[in-house]
N, C-alpha and C positions, 0 to 999 in steps of 0.2 A: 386429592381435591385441593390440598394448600397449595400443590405446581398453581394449578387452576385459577386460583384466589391469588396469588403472586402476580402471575404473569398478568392477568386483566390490570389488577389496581396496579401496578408500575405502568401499564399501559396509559391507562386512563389517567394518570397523575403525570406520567409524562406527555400525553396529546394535550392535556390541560395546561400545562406549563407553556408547549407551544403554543397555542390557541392563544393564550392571557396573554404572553408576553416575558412571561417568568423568566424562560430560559433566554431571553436575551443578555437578562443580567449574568454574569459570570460566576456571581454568588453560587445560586441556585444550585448548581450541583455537586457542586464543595460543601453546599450546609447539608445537603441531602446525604452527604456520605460522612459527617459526624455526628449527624439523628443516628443514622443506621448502625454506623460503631459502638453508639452509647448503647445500645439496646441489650446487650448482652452484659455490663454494669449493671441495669437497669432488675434485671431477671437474678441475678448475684446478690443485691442489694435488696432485693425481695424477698429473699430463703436468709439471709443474714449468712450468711457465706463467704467468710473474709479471708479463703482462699483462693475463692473463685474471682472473689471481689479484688483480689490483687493481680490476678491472672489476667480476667477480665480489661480491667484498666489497663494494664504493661500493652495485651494485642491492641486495644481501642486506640491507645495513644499510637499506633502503627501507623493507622489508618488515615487517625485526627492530622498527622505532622502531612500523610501523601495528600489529604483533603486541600489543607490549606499552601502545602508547596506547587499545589496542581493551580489552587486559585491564585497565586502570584507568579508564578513561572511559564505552566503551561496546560491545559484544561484534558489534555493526555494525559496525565496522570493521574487524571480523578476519571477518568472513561477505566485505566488500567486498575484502579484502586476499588470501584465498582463491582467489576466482572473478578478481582482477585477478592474481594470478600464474599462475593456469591460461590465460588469454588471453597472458600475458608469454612462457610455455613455447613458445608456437605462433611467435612469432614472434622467441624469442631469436637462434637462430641467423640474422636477419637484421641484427643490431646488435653482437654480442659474439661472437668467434672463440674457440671453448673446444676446442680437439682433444682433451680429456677427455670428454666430453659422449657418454655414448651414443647411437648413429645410433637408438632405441626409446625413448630417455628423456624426450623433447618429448609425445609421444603419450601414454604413461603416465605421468606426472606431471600433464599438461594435464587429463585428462581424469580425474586423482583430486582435484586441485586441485580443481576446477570444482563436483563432487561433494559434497565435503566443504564444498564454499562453500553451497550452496542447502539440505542438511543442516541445517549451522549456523542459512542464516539461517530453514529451515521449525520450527525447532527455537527459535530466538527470538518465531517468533509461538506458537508453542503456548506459549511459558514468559515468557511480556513480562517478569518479573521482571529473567530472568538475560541480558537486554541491560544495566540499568541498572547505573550508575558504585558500585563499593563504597567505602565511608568506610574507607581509609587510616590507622593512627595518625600521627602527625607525627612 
C-alpha cells in the first residue's frame, strides 16, 4: 500500500506543480530533493540516535550538494539525484541502522522518489531549455 500512497501523491504533487506553474521555476525540484534527503535526519533525530544522525547527515549531505549542483549547473542531475535516492530508499536499511525509520517509509518514499525523478527528467525533454545552467550574478 505505501508503493500505492507514493506513486499517487508524487503524482499528484507533481501534476500540481505543472498545473500552478511551480515547476517552471528551476528551484522547485532541487528543494524538493533536500526535503526529501532531510527526512531520514529528521527520523534519526527522533529516536536521539547520534549514530544514525551522523550517518544520516554524511548520505543527505550527498544528495543536498547533487540538489543544488543540479540547480546551478544542470536540472539532470536532480532527475538522476531523484530516481538514485528512490533506488538508495530500497536498500537503506541494508547499510544504516535508523530505529526512527518507519517500517512503510522505504516503499513510500522509494517509490515517490522514483516518480518525481522520470517526471522531472519527461518534463526536461519536453522543456530542453529548463535543463540548461543559469548565469549567476558574481
Amino acid at each position: 500500500m505505501e508503493y500505492l500512497i507514493g506513486f499517487v501523491l508524487a503524482a499528484a504533487v507533481c501534476v500540481f506543480a505543472m498545473v500552478s506553474g511551480f515547476d517552471r521555476d528551476r528551484a522547485f525540484y532541487p528543494t524538493t530533493m533536500i526535503v526529501i534527503a532531510a527526512y531520514y535526519i529528521l527520523f534519526a533525530a527522533m529516536v536521539g540516535s547520534t549514530p544514525a544522525l551522523t550517518i544520516e547527515s554524511s548520505v543527505a549531505g550527498v544528495f543536498i550538494v547533487l540538489a543544488v549542483a543540479g540547480f546551478k549547473k544542470n536540472l539532470w542531475l536532480v532527475a538522476a539525484a531523484l530516481c538514485g535516492h528512490g533506488v538508495f530508499d530500497f536498500f537503506h536499511h541494508a547499510f544504516i541502522q535508523n530505529p526512527g525509520v518507519p517500517v512503510w517509509w522505504p516503499g513510500f518514499c522509494g517509490s515517490y522518489d522514483i516518480l518525481a525523478g522520470i517526471f522531472l527528467a519527461v518534463l526536461l525533454v519536453r522543456r530542453p531549455g529548463l535543463a540548461a545552467p543559469v548565469a549567476f550574478p558574481q
